[in-house]
C-alpha positions as a LaTeX table, in Angstrom:
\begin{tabular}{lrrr}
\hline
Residue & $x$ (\AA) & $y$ (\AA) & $z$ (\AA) \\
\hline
Unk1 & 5.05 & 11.42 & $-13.17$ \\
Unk2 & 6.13 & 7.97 & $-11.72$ \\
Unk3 & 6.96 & 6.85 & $-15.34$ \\
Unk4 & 8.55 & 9.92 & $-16.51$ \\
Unk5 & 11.30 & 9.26 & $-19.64$ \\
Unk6 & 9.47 & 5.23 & $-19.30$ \\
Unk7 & 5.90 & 6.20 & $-20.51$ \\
Unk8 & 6.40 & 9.66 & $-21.46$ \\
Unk9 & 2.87 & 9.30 & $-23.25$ \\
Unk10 & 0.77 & 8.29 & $-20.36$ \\
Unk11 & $-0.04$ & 10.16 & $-16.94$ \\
Unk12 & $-1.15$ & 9.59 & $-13.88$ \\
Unk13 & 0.54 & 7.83 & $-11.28$ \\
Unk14 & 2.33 & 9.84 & $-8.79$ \\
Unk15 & 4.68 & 8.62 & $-5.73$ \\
Unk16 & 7.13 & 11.25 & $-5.01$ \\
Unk17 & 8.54 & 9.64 & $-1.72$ \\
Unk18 & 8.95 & 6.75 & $-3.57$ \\
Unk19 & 10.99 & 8.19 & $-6.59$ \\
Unk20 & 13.06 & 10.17 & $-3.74$ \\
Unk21 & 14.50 & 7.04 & $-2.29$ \\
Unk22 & 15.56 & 5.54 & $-5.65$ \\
Unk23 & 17.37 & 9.03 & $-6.24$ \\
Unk24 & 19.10 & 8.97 & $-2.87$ \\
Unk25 & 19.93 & 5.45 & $-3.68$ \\
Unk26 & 21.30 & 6.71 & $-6.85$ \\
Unk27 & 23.47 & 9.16 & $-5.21$ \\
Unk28 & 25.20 & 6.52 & $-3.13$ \\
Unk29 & 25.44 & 3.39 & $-4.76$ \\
Unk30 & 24.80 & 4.69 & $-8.71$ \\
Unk31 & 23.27 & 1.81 & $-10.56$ \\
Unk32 & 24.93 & $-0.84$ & $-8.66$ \\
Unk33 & 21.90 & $-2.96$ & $-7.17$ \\
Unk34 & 23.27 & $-3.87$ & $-3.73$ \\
Unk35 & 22.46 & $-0.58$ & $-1.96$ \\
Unk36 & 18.73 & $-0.38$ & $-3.59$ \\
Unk37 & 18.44 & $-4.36$ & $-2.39$ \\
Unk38 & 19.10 & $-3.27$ & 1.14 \\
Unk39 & 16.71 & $-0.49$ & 1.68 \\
Unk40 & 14.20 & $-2.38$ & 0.47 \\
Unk41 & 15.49 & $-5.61$ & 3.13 \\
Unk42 & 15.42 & $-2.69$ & 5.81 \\
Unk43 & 11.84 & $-1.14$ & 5.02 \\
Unk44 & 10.57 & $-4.85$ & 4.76 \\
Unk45 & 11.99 & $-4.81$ & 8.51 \\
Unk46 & 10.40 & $-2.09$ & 9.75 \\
Unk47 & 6.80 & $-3.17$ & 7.84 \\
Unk48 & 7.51 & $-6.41$ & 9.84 \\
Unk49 & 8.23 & $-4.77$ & 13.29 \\
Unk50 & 4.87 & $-2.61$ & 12.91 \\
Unk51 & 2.88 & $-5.98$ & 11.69 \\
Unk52 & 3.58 & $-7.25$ & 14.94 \\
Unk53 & 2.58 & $-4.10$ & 16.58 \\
Unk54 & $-0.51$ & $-4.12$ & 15.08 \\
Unk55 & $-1.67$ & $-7.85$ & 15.87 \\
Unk56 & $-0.60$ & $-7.07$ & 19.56 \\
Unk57 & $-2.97$ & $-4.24$ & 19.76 \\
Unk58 & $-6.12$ & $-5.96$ & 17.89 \\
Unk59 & $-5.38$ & $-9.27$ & 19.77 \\
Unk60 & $-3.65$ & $-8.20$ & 23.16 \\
Unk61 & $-1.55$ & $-11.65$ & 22.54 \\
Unk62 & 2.21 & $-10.97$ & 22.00 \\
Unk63 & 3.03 & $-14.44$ & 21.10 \\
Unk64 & $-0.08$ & $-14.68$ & 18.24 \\
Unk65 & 1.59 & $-11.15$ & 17.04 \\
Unk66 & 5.25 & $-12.50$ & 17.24 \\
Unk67 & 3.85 & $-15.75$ & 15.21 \\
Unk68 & 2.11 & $-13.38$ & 13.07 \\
Unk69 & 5.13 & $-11.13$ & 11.95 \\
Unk70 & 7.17 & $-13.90$ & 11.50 \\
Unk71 & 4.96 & $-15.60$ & 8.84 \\
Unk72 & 4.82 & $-12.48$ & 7.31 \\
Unk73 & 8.06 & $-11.95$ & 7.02 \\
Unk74 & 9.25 & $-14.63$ & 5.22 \\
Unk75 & 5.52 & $-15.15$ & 3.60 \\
Unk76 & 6.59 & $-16.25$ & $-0.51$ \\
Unk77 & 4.46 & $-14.16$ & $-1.55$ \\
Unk78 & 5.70 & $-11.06$ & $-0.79$ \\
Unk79 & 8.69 & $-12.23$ & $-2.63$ \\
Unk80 & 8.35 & $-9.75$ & $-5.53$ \\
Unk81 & 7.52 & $-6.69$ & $-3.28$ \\
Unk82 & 10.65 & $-7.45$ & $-0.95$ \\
Unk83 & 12.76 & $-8.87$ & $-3.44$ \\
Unk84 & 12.11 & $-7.00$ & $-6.87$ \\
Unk85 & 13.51 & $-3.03$ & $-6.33$ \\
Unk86 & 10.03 & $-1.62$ & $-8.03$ \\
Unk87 & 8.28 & $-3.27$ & $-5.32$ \\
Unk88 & 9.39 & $-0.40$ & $-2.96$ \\
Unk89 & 6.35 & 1.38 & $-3.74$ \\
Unk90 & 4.37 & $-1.04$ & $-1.69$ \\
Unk91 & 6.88 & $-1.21$ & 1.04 \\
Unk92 & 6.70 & 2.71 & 1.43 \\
Unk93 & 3.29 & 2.41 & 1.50 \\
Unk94 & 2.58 & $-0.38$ & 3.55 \\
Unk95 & 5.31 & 1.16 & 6.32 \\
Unk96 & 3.58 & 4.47 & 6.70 \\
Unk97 & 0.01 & 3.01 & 6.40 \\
Unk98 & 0.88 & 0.83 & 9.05 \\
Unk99 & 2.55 & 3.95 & 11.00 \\
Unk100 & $-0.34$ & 5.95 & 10.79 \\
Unk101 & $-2.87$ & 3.32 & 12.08 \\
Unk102 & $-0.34$ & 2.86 & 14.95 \\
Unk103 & $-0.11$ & 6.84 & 15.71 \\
Unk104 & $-4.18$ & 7.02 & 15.05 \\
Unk105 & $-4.53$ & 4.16 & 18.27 \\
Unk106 & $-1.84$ & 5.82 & 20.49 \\
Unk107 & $-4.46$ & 8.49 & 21.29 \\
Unk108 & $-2.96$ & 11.82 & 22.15 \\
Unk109 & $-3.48$ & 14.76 & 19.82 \\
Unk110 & $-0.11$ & 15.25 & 18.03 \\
Unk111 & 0.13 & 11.55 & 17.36 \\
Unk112 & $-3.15$ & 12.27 & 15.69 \\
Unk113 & $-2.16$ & 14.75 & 13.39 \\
Unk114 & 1.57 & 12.57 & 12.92 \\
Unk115 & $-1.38$ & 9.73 & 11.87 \\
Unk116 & $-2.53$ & 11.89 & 9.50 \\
Unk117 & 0.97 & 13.03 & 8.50 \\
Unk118 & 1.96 & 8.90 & 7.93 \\
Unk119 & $-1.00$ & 8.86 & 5.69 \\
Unk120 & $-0.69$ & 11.60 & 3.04 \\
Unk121 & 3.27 & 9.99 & 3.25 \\
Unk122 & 1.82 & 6.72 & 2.04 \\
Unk123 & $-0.13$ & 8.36 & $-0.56$ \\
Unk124 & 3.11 & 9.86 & $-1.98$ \\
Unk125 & 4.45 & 6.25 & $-1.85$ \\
Unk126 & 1.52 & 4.91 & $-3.97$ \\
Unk127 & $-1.81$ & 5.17 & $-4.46$ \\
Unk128 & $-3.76$ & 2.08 & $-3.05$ \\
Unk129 & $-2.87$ & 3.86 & 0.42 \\
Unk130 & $-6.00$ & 5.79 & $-0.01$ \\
Unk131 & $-7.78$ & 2.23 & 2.41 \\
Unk132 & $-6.07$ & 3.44 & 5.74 \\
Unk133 & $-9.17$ & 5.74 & 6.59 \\
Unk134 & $-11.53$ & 2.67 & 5.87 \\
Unk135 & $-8.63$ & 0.22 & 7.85 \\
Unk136 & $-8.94$ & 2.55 & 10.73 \\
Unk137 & $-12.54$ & 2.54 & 11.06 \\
Unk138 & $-12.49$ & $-0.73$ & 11.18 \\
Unk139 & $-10.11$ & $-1.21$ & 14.01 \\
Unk140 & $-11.86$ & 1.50 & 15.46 \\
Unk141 & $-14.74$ & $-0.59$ & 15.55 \\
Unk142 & $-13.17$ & $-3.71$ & 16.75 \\
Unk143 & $-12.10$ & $-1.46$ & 19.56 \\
Unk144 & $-15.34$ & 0.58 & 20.81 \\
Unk145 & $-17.58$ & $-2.65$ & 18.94 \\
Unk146 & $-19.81$ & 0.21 & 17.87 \\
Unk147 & $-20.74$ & 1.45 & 14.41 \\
Unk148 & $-21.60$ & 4.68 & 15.62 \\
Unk149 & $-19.16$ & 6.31 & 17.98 \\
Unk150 & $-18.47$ & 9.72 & 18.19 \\
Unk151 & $-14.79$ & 9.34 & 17.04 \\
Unk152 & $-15.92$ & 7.47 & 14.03 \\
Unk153 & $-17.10$ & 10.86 & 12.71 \\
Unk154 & $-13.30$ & 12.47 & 13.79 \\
Unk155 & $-12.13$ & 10.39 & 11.58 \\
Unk156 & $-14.11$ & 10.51 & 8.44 \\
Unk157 & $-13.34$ & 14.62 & 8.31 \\
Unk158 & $-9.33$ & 14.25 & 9.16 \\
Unk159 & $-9.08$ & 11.67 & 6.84 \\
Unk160 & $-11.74$ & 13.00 & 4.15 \\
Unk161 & $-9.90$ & 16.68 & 4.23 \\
Unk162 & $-6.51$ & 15.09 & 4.11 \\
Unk163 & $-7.55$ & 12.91 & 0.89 \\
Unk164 & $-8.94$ & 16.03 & $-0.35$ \\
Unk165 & $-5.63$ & 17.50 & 0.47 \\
Unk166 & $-3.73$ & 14.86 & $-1.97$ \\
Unk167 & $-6.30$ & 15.09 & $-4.58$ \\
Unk168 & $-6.12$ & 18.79 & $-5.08$ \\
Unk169 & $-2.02$ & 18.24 & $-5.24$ \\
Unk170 & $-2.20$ & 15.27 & $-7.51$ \\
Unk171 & $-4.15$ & 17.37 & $-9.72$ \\
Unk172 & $-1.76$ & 20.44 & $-9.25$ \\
Unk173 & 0.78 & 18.11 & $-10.59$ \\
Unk174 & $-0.54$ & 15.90 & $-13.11$ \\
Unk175 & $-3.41$ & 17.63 & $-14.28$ \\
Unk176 & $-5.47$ & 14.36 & $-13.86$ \\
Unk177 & $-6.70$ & 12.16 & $-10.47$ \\
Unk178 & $-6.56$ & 8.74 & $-12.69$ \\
Unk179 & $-4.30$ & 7.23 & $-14.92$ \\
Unk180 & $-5.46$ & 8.79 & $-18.19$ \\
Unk181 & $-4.86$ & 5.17 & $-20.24$ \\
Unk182 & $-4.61$ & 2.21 & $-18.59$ \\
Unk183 & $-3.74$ & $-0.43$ & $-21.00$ \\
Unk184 & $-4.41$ & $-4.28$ & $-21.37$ \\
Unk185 & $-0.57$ & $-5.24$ & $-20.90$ \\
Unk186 & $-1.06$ & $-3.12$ & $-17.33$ \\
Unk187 & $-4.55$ & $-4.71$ & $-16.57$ \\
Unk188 & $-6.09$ & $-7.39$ & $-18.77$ \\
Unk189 & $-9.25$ & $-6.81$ & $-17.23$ \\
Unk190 & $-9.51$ & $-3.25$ & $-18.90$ \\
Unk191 & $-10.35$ & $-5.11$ & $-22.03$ \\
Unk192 & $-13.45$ & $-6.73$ & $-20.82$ \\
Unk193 & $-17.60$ & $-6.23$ & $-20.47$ \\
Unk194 & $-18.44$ & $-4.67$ & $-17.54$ \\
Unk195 & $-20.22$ & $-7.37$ & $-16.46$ \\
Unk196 & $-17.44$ & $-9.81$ & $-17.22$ \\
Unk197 & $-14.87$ & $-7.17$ & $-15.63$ \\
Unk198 & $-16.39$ & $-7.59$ & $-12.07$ \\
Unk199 & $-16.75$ & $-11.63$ & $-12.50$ \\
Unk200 & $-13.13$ & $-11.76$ & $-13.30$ \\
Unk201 & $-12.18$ & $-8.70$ & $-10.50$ \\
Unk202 & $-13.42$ & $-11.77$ & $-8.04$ \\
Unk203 & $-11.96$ & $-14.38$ & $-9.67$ \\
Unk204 & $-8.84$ & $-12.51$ & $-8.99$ \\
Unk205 & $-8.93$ & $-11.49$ & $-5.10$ \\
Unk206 & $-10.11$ & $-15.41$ & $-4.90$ \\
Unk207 & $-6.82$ & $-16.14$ & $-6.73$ \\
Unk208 & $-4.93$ & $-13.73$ & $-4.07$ \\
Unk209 & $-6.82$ & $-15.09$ & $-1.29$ \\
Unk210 & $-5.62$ & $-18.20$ & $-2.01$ \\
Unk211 & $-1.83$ & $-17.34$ & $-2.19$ \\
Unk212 & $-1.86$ & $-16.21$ & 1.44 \\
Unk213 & $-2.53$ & $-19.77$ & 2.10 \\
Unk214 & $-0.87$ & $-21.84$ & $-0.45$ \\
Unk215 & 1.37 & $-19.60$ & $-2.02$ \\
Unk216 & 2.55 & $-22.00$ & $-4.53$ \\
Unk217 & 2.51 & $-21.17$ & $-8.57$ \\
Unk218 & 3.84 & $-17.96$ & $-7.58$ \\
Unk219 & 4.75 & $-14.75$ & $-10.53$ \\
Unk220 & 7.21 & $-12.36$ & $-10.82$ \\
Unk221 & 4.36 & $-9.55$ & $-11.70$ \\
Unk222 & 0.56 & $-10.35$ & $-12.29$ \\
Unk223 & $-0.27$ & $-8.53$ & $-15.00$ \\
Unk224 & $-0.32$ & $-8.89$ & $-18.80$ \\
Unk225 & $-0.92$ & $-13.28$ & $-19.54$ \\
Unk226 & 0.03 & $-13.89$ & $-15.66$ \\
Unk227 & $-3.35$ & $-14.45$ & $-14.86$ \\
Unk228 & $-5.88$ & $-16.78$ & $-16.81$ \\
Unk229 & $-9.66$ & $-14.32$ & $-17.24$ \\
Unk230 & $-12.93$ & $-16.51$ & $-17.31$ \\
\hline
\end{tabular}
């Protein structure tokens, strides 16, 4: 478990790749936080470098995607991913999500199966890499602009058998596909109606939303009082 000798008590979140870098970290530099600082400078790199990629091949214009990675590579914030060590779990994620999509577009069979490869990596980084099927799909469409194409159902089974794949190990592992208690200091919304739950859910991408385009007010972790519930 992610928070093993943390939250002995609660299961659930799983990110081996992740926890292997912080070990190999640990092997070089111990506890000292320069060499954990760097990798996560260097992945940031690379997550940049693929960004750019990525906007070249949706747009075709190299300039938009140079523009593009460079605003999101210094964006504020993405401070706490880049900066803060635990944020490597995003950065491993977002750098093989972002690999896979490119490997998925480079179309050739064994770049294919090193797509889906990237993915089930990503998964092992952290689990909101399970939207690179649906991210796919969609570039897929804004390539053929055609809901139904013959390699939109390609997809769906690689992708659906992979995720089955990662399901059947996370259970293997953890004996559970969810985090078996997630509590209010995690996710204040937890605490709330249903009804009240998805109102504030909103509220809350509209708050994100809004950071990518005035990122001022900025937090070290929104969680647990960080954000203000309707």
């Amino acid at each position: 478990d992610y928070w093993y000798g943390y939250h002995g008590d609660r299961a659930g979140l799983y990110r081996p790749l992740t926890v292997l870098t912080f070990a190999l970290n640990h092997a070089v530099g111990g506890r000292h936080p320069s060499t954990y600082h760097l990798v996560n400078a260097l992945l940031h790199g690379l997550v940049v470098f693929l960004v750019c990629r990525l906007v070249d091949r949706v747009s075709g214009e190299r300039m938009l995607a140079l523009m593009s990675a460079l605003i999101f590579a210094v964006h504020p914030a993405l401070t706490e991913t880049v900066a803060g060590l635990v944020g490597r779990a995003d950065l491993l994620a977002t750098l093989f999500a972002l690999l896979s999509i490119e490997l998925h577009f480079r179309c050739h069979p064994r770049f294919s199966w090193g797509a889906v490869i990237s993915f089930l990596a990503a998964l092992m980084c952290k689990e909101n890499a399970i939207v690179v099927p649906t991210l796919i799909l969609l570039f897929n469409y804004q390539q053929y602009r055609a809901f139904f194409h013959r390699s939109h159902l390609t997809i769906c089974l690689r992708y659906g058998l992979s995720t089955l794949v990662y399901l059947a190990w996370r259970w293997h592992v953890l004996g559970a596909f969810m985090v078996a208690d997630i509590s209010e200091l995690d996710n204040p919304l937890v605490s709330l109606e249903s009804e009240l739950r998805v109102l504030n859910a909103a509220i809350v991408l509209g708050h994100y939303l809004r950071l990518l385009v005035i990122p001022v007010v900025l937090s070290a972790d929104y969680s647990y009082a960080a954000l203000q519930l309707a």
